[in-house]
C-alpha positions as CSV (number, residue, x, y, z in Angstrom):
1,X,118.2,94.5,122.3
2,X,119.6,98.0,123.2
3,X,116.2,99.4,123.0
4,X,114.7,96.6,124.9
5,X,117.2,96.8,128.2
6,X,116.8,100.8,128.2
7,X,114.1,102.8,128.9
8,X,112.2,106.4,127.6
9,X,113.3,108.5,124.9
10,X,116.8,106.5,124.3
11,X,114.8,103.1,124.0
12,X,112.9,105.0,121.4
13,X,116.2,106.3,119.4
14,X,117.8,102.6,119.6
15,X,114.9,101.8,118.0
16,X,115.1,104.1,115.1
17,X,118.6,103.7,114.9
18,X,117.2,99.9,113.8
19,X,115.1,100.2,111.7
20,X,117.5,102.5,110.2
21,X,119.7,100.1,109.7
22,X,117.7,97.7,108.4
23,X,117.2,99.6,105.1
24,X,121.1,98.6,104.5
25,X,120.5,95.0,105.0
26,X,117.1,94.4,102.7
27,X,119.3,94.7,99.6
28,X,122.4,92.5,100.9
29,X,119.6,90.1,101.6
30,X,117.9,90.5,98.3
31,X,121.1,89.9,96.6
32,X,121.6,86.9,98.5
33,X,118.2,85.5,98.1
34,X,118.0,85.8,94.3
35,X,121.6,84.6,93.1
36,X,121.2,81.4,91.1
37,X,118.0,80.7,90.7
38,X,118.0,81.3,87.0
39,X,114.5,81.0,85.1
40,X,112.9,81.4,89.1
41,X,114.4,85.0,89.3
42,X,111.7,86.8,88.4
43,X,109.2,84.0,91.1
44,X,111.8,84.9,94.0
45,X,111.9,88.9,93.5
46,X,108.1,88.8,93.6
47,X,108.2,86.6,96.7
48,X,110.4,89.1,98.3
49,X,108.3,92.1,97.3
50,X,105.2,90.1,99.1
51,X,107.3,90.0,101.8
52,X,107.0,94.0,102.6
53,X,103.3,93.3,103.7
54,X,105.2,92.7,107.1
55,X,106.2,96.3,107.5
56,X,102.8,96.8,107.4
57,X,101.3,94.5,109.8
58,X,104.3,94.5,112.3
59,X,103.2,98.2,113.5
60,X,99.9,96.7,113.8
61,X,101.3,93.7,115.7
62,X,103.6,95.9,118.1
63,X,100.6,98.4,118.9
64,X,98.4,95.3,120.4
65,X,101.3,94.2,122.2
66,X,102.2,97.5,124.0
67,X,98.0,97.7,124.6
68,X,98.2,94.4,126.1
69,X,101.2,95.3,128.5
70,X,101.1,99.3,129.1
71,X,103.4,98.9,132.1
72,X,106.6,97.8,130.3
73,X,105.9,98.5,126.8
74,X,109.5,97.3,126.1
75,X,108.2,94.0,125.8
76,X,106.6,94.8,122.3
77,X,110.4,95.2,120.9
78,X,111.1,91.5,121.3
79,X,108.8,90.5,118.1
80,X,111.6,91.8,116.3
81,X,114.6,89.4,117.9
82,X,113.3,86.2,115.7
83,X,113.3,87.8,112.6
84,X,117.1,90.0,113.5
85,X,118.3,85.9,114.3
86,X,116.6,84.6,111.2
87,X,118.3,87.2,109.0
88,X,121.8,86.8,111.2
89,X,121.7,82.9,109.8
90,X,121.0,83.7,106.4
91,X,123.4,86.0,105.7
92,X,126.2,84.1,108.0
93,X,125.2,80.2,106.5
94,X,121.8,80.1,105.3
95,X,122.0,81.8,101.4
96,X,124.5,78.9,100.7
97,X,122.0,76.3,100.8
98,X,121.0,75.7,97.6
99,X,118.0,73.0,98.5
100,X,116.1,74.4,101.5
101,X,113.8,71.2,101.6
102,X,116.7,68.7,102.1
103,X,117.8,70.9,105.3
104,X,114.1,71.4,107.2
């Protein structure tokens, strides 16, 4: 959100300074997402290595949307908010669920 409320070449470093960070939380996550599921382990890591393809279409994804609003390129930063709140629950409440389709 810092890089979304500031603007120029500070937007750009809070924004670096994320994705940074985000190489610390992929293997809290991992390690959250693959406890207990036993003779599935080797399903759920390969579900998690599928998910990458993301890293590769979100540049894609944040490209179009600066193209589509060249005045206040800022805008493009807030694809990323759902997926920083997604990962916020799972790591706060969500990797204790052990039966995801009882919950939805």
């Amino acid at each position: 959100m810092l890089s979304f409320f500031t603007k120029g070449l500070l937007s750009v470093w809070f924004l670096l300074a994320q994705a940074f960070l985000s190489a610390f939380t992929w293997g809290s996550i991992w390690g959250l997402a693959i406890r207990n599921l036993g003779k599935h382990t080797k399903l759920g890591s390969a579900l998690l290595l599928m998910t990458l393809i993301s890293y590769a279409l979100a540049p894609i994804i944040f490209g179009k949307l600066i193209d589509i609003n060249p005045l206040n390129p800022n805008i493009a930063v807030l694809m990323i908010v759902p997926t920083y709140l997604f990962l916020y629950y799972y790591g706060k409440i969500g990797y204790r669920i052990e039966n995801w389709t009882s919950k939805i």
